[in-house]
N, C-alpha and C positions, 0 to 999 in steps of 0.2 A: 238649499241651506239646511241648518238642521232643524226640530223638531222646536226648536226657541221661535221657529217665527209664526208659530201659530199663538203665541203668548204677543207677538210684532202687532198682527193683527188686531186680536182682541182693543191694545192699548191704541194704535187708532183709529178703531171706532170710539171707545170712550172717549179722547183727544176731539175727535169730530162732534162730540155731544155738548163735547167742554167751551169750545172756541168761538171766537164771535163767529157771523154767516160768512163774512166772506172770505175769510179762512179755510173753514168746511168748505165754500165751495171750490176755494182753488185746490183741498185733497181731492175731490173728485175727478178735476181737470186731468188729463185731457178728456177729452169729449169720452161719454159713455159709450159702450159695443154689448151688442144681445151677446148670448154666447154661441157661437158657431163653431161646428166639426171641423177638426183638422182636415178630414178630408177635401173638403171645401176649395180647392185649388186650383190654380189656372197659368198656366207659361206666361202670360202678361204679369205674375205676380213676382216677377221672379227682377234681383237690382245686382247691382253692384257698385256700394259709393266710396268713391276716393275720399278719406275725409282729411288729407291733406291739402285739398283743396276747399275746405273752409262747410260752412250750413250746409245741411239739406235739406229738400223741402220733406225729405219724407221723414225726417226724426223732428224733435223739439227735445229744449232742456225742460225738467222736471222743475217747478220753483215753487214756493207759496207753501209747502207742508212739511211735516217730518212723520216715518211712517213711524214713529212710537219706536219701543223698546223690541230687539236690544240695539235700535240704533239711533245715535248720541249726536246725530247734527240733522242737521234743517235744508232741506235743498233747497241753493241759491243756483236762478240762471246765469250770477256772477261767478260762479264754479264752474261754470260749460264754457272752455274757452277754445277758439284754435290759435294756436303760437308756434312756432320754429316747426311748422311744419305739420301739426297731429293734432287732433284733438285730444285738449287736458281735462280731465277732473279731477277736480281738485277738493284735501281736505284741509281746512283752518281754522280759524278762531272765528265766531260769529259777528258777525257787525252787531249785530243788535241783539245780545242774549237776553235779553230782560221780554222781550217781543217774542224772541224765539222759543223761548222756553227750554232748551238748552245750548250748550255752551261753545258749540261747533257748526261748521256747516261743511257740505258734502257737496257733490258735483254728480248728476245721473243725466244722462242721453236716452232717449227711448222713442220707438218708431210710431208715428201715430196710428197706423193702423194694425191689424193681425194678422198674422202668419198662420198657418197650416201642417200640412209633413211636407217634409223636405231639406235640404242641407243648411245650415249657417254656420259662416265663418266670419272669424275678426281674429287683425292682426293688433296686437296688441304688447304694451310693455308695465307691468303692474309694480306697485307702489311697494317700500322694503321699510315696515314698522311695524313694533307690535302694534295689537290692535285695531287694524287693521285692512279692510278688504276689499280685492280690486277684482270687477266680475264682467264676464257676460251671459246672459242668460233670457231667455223667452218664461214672461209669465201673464197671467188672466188671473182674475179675485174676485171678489163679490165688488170692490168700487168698479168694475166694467158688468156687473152684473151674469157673474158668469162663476163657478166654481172656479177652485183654488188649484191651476195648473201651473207650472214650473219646470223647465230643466236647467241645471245649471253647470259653468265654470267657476271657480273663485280662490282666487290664490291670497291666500291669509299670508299677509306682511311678515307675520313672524318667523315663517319657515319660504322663500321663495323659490326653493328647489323641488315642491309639492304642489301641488295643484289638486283642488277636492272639486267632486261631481257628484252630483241629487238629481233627483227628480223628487215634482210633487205630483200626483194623483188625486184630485178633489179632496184637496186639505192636508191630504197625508203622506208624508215625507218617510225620511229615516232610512234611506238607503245612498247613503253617505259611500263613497270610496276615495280615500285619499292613492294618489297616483305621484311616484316620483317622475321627476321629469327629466334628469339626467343634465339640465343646466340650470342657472338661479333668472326666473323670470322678471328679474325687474333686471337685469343688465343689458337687454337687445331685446328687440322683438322677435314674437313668436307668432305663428297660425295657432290659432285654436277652432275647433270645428266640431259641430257634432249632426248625426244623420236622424234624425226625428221618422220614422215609421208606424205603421200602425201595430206591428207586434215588437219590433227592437229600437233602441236607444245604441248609437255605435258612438262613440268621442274618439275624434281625433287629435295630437297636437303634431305641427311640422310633418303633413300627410302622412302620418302613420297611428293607427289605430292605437288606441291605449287601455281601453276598457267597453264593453256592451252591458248592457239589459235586454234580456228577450222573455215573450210571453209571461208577460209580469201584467198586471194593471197599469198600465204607461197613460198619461197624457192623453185625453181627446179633444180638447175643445183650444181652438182658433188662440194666439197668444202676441201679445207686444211683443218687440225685440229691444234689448234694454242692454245698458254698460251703465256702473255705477261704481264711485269712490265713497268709499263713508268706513267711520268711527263706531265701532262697539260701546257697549254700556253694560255690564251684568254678566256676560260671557268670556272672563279671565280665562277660564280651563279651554275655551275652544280659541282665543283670540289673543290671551295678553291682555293685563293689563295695557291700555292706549298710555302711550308715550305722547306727551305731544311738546314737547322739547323739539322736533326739527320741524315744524309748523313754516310755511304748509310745504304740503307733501302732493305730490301728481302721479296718478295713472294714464296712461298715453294710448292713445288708437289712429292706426293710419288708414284703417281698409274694415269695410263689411259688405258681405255679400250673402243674397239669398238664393235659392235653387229650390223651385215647389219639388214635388213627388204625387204624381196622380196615382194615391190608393182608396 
């Protein structure tokens, strides 16, 4: 993402300062992770889940927090749903904003344990509103007790013929590329993939390469594997003002799969 979510952070840890305990502790959920090298790998580590066929044991929905600014809803595991086939998340109106403390909720999936180098893919169909954002991406933060790694997909609602890709490096972001994609990804499903290595970052969409990173400062340490729907707040210039006149809105995922990399 860009260089706004180190401002995301800062607000929840204040948020965590602010809130009663059991709030705070459900931000910290799921279970904490030391930080571990990507390297760290093993061919047992390696899945691939149909998520058309409903839960897995290896992901869980995110529920109980909101990670603060610049995002504008509250993960409900009533936004992680499977229906007509895929898993949805979903963005709406809050049930309880007065509790929430803002005014929406969001829908995020993510793996309980962490990844390494190696490939991941998800097929996916992303949401078409300003404001916005439908993603997949592997990250690790200080709530897992680990520096601030991240790579990411994210197709911003406003434009769905775009698809933008980051990486973070212990905190530090800012190498944003936006990539046209030559169709509008909220009409069909697409692959999106990308190759985690110890000197390059490769992204794919519909097995064909689209953009790299090499001999950069890239990512070391072990990361969740994450999808996530959610509502902007403060980032009109990157996002759109949020529409939220067609309430609610879904982003959809049929397939994820992982492939370690012994480097």
């Amino acid at each position: 993402m860009m260089d706004i979510r180190k401002k995301a952070l800062a607000a929840a840890v204040m948020m965590a300062l602010a809130v009663p305990v059991s709030v705070t502790m459900d931000m910290a959920a799921p279970s904490m992770a030391t930080a571990t090298p990507a390297t760290e790998t093993k061919a047992s580590d390696a899945f691939s889940v149909d998520l058309t066929k409903g839960e897995n044991a290896l992901f869980e929905a995110s529920n109980g927090w909101t990670n603060g600014m610049p995002f504008n809803c509250f993960w409900h595991k009533e936004n992680v749903t499977f229906e007509d086939g895929t898993l949805q998340l979903t963005v709406d109106e809050s049930p309880n904003p007065a509790a929430d403390k803002v005014p929406y909720a969001g829908g995020e999936y993510r793996s309980k344990a962490t990844y390494g180098y190696g490939r991941y893919e998800v097929v996916m169909k992303a949401m078409k509103n300003d404001g916005v954002v439908s993603s997949f991406f592997t990250y690790t933060g200080p709530y897992d007790g680990d520096p601030w790694d991240e790579i990411d997909f994210e197709v911003l609602g406003k434009d769905t013929t775009k698809v933008q890709l980051n990486y973070f490096r212990n905190g530090k972001g800012g190498h944003e590329k936006m990539i046209d994609l030559g169709f509008d990804a909220s009409e069909d499903f697409h692959t999106y993939a990308f190759e985690w290595h110890k000197n390059s970052i490769i992204w794919f969409v519909d097995g064909k390469e689209v953009f790299r990173r090499e001999n950069e400062d890239l990512p070391v340490t072990k990361q969740k594997i994450m999808m996530n729907a959610w509502n902007g707040k403060g980032v009109d210039e990157w996002l759109k003002p949020f529409n939220d006149s067609n309430l609610p809105i879904t982003a959809e995922y049929k397939s994820i799969k992982y492939t370690p990399f012994a480097e």
